[in-house]
Backbone bond lengths (Angstrom), bond angles and torsions (degrees), N, CA, C in turn:
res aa  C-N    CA-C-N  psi(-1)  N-CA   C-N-CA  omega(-1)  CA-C   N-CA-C  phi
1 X - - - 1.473 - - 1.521 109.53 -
2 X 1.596 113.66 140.91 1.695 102.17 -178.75 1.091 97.23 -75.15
3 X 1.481 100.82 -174.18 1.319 132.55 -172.01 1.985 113.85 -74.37
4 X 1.254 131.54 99.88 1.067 134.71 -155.60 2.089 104.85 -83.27
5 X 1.204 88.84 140.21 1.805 96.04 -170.62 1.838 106.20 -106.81
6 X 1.190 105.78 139.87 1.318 135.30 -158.76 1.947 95.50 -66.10
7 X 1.022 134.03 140.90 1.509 133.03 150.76 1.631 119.97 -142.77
8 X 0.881 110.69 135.51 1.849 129.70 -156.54 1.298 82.11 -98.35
9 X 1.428 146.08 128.40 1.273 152.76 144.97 1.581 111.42 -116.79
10 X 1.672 116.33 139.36 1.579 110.17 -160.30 1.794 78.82 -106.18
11 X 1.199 90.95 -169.38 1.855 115.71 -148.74 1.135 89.40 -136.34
12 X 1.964 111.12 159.17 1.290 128.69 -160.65 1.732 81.21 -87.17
13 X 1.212 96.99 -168.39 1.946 106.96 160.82 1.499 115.84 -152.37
14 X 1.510 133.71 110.29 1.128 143.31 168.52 1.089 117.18 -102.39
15 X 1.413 104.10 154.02 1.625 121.08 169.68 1.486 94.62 -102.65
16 X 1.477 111.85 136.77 1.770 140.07 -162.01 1.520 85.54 -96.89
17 X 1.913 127.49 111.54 1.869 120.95 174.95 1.711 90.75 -56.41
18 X 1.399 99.38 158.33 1.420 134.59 147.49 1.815 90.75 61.63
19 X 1.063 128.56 35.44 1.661 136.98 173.15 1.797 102.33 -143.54
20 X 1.595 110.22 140.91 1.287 97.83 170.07 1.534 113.16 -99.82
21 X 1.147 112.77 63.12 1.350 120.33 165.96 1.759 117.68 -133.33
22 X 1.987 95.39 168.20 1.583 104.64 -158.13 1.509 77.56 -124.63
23 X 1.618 102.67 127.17 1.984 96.43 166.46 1.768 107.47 -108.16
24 X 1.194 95.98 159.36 1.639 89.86 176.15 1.922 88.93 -107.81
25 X 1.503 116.36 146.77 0.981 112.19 179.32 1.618 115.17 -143.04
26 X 1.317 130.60 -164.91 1.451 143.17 -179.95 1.314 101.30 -173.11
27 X 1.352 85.16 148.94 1.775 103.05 179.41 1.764 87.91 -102.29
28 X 1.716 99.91 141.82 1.042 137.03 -130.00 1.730 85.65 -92.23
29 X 1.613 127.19 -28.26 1.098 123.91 170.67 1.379 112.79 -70.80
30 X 1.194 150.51 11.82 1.495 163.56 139.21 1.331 94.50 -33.98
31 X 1.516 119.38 -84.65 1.507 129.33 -169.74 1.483 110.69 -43.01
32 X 1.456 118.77 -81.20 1.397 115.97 173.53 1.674 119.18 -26.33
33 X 1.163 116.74 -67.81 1.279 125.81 -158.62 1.647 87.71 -68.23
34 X 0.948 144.90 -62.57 1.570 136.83 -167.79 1.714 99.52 -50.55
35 X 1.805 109.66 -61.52 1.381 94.32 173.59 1.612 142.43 -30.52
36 X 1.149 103.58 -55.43 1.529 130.30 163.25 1.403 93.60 -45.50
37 X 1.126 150.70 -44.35 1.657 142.49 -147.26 1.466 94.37 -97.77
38 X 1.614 128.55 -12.16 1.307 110.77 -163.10 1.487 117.89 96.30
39 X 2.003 124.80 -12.08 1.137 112.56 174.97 1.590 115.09 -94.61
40 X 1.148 112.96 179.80 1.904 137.02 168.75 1.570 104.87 -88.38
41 X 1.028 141.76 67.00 1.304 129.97 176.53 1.628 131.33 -29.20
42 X 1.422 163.77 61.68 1.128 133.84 -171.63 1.728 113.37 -106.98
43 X 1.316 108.06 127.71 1.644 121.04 167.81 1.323 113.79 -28.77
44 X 0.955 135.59 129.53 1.693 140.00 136.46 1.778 122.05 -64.29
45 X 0.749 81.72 118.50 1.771 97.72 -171.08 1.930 87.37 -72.16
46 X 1.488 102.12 155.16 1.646 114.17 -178.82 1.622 105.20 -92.57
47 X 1.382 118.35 50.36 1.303 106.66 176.41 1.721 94.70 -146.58
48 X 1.254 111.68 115.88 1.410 135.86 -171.74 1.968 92.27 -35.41
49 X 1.473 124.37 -97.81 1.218 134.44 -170.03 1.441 102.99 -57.11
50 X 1.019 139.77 5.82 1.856 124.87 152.45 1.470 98.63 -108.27
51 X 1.367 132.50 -12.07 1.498 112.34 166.29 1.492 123.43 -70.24
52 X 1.634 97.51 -27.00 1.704 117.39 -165.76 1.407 85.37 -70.92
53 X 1.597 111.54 -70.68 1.702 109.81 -176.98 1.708 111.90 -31.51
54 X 1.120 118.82 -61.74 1.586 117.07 179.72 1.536 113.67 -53.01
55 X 1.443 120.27 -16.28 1.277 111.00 -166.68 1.826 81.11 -98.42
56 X 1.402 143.16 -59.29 1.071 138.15 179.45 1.733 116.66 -41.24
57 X 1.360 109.60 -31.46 1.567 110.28 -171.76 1.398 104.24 -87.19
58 X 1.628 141.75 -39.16 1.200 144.44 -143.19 1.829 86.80 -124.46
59 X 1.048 153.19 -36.46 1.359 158.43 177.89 1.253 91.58 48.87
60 X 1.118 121.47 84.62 1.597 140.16 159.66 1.683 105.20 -22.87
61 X 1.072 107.34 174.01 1.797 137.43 170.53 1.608 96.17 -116.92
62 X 1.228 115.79 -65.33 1.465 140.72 -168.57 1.827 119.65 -118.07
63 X 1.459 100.47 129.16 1.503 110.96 162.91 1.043 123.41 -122.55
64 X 1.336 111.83 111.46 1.630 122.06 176.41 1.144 114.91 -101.56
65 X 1.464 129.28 113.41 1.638 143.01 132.34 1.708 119.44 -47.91
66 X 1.474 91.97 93.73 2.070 89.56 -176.18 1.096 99.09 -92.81
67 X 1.523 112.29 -176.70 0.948 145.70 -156.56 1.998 121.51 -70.16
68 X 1.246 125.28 176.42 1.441 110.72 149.44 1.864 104.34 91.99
69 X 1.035 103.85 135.92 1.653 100.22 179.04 1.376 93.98 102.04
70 X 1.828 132.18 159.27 1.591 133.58 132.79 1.255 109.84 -65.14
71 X 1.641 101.18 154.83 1.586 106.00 179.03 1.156 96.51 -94.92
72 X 1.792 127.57 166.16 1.536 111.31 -175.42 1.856 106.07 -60.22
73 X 1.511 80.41 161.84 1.660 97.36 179.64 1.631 128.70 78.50
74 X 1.359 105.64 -8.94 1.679 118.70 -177.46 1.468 113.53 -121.28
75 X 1.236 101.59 27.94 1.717 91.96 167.09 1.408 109.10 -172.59
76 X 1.636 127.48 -167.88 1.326 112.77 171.65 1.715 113.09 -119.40
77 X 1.028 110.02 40.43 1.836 111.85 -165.68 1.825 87.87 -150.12
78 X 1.297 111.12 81.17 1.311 142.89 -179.34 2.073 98.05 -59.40
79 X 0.985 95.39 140.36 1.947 92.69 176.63 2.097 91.24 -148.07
80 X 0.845 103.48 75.41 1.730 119.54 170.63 1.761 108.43 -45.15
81 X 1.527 96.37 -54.05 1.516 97.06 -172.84 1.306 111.68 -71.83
82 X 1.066 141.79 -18.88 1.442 135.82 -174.65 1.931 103.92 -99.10
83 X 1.307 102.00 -27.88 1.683 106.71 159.20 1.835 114.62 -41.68
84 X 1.441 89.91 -80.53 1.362 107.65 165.43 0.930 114.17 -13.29
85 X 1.957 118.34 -86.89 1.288 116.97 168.11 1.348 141.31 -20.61
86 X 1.409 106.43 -58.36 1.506 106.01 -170.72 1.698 112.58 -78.44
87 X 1.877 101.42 -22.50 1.082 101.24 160.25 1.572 129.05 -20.59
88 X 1.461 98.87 -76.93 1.620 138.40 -170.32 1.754 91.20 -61.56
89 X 1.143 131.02 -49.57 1.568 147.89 -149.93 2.079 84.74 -71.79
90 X 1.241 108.89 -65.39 1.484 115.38 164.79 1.254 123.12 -27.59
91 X 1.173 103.21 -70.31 1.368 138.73 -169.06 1.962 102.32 -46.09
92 X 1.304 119.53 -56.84 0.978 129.14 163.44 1.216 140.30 -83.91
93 X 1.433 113.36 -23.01 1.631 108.51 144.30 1.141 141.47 -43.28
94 X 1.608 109.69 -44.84 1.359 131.36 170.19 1.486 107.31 -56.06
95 X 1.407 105.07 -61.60 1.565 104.54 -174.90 1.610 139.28 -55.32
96 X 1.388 89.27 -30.36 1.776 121.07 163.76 1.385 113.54 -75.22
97 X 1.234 116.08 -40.83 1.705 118.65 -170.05 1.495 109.48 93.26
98 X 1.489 111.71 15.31 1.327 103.34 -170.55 2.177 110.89 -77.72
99 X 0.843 104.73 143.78 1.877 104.70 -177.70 1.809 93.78 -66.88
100 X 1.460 95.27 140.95 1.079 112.22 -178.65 1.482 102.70 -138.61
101 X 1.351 102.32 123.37 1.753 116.14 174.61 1.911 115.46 -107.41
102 X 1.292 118.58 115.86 1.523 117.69 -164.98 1.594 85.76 -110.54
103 X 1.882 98.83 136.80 1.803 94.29 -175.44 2.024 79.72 -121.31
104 X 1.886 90.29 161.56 1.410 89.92 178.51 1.701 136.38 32.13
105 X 1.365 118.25 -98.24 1.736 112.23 160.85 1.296 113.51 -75.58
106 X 1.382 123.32 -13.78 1.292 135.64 -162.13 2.205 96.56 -74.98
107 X 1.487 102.36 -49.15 1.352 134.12 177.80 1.644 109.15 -46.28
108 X 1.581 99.94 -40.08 1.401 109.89 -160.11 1.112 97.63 -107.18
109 X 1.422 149.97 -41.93 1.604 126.14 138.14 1.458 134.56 -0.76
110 X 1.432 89.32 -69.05 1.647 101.33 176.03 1.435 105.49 -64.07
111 X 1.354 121.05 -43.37 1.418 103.92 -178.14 1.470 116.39 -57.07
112 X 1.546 125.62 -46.04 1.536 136.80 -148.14 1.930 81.61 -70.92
113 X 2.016 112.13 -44.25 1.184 107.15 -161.40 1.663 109.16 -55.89
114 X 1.600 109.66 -14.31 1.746 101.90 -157.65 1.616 105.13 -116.28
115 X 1.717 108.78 20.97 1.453 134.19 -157.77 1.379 136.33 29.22
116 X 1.616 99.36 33.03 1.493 99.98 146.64 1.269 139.04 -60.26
117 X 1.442 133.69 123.51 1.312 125.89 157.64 1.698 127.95 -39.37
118 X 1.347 94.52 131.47 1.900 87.39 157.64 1.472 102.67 -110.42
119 X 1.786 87.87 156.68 1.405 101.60 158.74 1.125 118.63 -122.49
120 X 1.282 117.38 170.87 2.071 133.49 178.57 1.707 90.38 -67.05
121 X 1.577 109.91 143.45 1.187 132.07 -160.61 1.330 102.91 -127.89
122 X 1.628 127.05 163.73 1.462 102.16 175.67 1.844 94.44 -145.58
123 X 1.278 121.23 155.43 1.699 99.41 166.71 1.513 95.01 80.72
124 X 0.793 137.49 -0.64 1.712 135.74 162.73 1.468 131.81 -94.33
125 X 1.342 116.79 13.44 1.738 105.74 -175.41 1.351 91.21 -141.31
126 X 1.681 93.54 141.87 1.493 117.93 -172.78 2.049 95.57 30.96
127 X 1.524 81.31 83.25 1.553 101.89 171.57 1.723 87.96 -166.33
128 X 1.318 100.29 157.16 1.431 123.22 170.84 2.348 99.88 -138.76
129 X 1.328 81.76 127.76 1.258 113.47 -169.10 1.369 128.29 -136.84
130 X 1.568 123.57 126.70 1.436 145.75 -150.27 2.481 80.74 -71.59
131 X 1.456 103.15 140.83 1.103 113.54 140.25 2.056 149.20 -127.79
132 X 0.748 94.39 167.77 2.083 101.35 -163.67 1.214 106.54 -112.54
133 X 1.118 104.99 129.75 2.258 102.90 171.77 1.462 75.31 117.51
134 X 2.166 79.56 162.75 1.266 114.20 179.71 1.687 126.88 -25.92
135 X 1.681 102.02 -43.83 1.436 119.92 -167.99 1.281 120.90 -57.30
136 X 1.384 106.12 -47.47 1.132 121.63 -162.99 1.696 103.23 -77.54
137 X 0.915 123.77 -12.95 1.954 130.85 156.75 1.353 121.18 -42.39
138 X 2.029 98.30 -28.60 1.878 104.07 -156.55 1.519 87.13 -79.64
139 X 2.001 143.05 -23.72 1.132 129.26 -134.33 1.903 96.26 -64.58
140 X 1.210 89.93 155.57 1.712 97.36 150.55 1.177 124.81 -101.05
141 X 1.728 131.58 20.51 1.590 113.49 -149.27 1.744 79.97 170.64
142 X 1.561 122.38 -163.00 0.884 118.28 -168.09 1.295 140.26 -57.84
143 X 1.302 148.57 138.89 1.428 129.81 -168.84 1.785 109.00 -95.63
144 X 1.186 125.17 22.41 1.801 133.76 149.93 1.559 96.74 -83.22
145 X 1.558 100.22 137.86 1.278 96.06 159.19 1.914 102.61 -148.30
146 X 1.457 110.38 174.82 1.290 108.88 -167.05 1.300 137.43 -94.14
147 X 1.192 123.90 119.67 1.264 112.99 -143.73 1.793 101.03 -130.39
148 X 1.571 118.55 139.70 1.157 123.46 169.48 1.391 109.12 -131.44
149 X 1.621 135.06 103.79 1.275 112.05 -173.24 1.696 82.33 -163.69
150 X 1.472 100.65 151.38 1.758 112.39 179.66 1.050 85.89 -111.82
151 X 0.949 133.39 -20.50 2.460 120.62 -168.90 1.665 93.10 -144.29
152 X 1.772 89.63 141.43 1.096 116.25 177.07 1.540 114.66 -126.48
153 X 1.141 139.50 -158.72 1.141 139.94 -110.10 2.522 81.52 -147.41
154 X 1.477 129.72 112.90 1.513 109.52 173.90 1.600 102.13 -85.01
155 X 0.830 109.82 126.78 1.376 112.46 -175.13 1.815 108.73 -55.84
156 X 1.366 117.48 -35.11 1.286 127.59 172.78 1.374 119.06 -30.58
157 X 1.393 99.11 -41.10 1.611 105.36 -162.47 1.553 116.52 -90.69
158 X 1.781 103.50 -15.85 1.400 81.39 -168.59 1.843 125.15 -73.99
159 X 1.330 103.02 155.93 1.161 94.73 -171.89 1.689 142.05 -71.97
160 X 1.223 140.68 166.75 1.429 112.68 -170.13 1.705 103.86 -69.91
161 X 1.673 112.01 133.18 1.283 129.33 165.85 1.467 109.31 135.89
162 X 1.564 115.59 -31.62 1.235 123.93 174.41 1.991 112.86 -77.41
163 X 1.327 82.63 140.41 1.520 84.77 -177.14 1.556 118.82 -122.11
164 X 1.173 123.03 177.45 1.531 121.05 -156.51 1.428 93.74 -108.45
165 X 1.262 134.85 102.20 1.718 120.51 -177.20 1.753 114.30 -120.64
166 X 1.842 112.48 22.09 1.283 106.78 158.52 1.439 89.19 179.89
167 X 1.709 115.00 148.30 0.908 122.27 177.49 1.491 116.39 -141.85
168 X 1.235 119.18 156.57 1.633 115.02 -164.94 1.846 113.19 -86.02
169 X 1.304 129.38 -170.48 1.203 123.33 -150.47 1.828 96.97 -69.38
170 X 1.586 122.63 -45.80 1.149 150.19 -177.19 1.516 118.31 -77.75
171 X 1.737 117.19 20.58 1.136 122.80 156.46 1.705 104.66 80.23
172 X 1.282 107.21 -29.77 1.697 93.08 163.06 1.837 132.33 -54.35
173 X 1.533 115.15 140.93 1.243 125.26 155.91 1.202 139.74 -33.55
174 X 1.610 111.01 72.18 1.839 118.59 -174.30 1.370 100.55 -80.84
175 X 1.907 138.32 -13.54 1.747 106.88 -160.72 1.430 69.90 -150.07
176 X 1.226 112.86 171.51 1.707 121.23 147.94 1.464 92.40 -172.01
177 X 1.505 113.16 155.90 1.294 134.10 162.91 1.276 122.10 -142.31
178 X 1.927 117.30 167.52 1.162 116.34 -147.27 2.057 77.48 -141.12
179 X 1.863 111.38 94.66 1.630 98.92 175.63 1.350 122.77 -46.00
180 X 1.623 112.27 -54.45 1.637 103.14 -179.35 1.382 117.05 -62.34
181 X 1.467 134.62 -24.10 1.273 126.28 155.62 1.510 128.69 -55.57
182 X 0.997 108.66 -30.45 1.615 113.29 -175.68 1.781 123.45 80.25
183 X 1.369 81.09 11.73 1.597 104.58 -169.01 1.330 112.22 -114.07
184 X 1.421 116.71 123.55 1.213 155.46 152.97 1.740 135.55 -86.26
185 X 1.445 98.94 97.73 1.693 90.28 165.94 1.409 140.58 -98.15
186 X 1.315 150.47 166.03 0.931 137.03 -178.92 1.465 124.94 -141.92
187 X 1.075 159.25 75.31 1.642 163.32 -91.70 2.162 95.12 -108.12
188 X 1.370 85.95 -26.90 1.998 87.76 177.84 1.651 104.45 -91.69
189 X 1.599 97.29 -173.85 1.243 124.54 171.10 1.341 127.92 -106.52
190 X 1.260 109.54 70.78 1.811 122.76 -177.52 1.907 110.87 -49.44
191 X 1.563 103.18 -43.11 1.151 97.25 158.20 1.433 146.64 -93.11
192 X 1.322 115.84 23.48 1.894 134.50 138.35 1.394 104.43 -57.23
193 X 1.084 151.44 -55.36 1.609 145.92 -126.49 1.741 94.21 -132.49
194 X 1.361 106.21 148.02 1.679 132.14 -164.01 1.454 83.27 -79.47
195 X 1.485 122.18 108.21 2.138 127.43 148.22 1.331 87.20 106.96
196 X 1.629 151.49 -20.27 1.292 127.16 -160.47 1.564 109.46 -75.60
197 X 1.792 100.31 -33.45 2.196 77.30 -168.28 1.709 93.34 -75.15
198 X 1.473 130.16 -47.88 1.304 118.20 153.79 1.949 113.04 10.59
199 X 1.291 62.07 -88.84 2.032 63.40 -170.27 1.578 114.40 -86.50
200 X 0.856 130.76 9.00 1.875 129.48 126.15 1.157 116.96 -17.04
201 X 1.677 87.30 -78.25 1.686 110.26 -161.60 1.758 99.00 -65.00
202 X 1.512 107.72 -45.21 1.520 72.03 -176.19 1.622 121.26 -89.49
203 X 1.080 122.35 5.48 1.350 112.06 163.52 1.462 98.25 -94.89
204 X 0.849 126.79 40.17 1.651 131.60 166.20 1.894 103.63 -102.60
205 X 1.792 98.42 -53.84 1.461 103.48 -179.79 1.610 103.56 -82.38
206 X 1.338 134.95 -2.99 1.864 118.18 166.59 1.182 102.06 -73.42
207 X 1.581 118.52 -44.24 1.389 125.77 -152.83 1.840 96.17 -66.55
208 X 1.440 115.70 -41.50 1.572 105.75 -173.30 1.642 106.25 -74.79
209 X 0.957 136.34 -22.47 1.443 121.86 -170.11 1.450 115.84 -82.31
């Protein structure tokens, strides 16, 4: 078996009703589906300076921003510490050169990080929907994929270098990436569906070379 490569993926954050506790979590198809790709999965904890430490101790291959939570400014159930995080999680990808893949809020991070606007979206949650553009070439299996998201990505804003590499039935912004960043976003859930984050990631690594 080759040699398997490390990826830091951060976690939603809930408050547990009628308990006074906050869990940081992942849906459990994260692990599998990365396995299958050839990666090491490890969590990002929701605390800015022990994520940085984990990103300094384990020196990733891959950084993934998942899914789950509002990103700031789009909702009313604010999560600061996992902001923070991915803040910092950004922050050092970029600086390293490490590839960074943002899914759903993960998507819209990276966008706010590269100052694109979002906008309110409509017809996108708990829907599965046909996509257009380059991206949608990498599937292995069906070309619907699953999507939960109220804000998307104005195409207006993005900045020069980022490119448009899938779009939904209605001409809106489902993927975009930035090559010298190494960064890739994606507005769906590649890891809902059997081979899609699979083939993300690797049209994540054609797209950088």
């Amino acid at each position: 078996m080759s040699e398997r490569r490390v990826v830091l993926v951060t976690q939603r954050r809930d408050r547990v009703p009628d308990r006074l506790e906050v869990r940081d979590a992942l849906e459990d198809s994260w692990a599998s589906c990365l396995w299958e790709a050839g990666w090491v999965p490890f969590p990002a904890v929701n605390m800015a300076a022990a994520a940085a430490a984990q990103f300094e101790a384990l020196r990733p291959g891959l950084v993934i921003l998942s899914g789950g939570n509002d990103a700031p400014g789009t909702g009313q159930e604010p999560v600061p510490a996992r902001d923070e995080t991915e803040s910092v999680l950004l922050s050092l990808a970029a600086r390293t050169g490490t590839p960074l893949l943002g899914v759903c809020r993960g998507a819209q991070m990276l966008a706010l990080s590269a100052g694109m606007r979002l906008v309110r979206v409509e017809g996108h949650v708990r829907v599965r929907h046909a996509l257009t553009g380059p991206l949608a070439s990498a599937w292995r299996g069906p070309s619907e994929v699953a999507s939960f998201h109220h804000w998307g990505v104005e195409e207006d804003s993005l900045p020069a270098g980022w490119d448009v590499l899938a779009r939904a039935e209605e001409g809106g912004v489902e993927a975009f990436a930035n090559r010298e960043r190494r960064a890739l976003g994606v507005l769906w859930h590649p890891e809902r569906e059997p081979h899609h984050l699979p083939a993300v990631l690797e049209y994540l690594e054609a797209y950088e070379s």
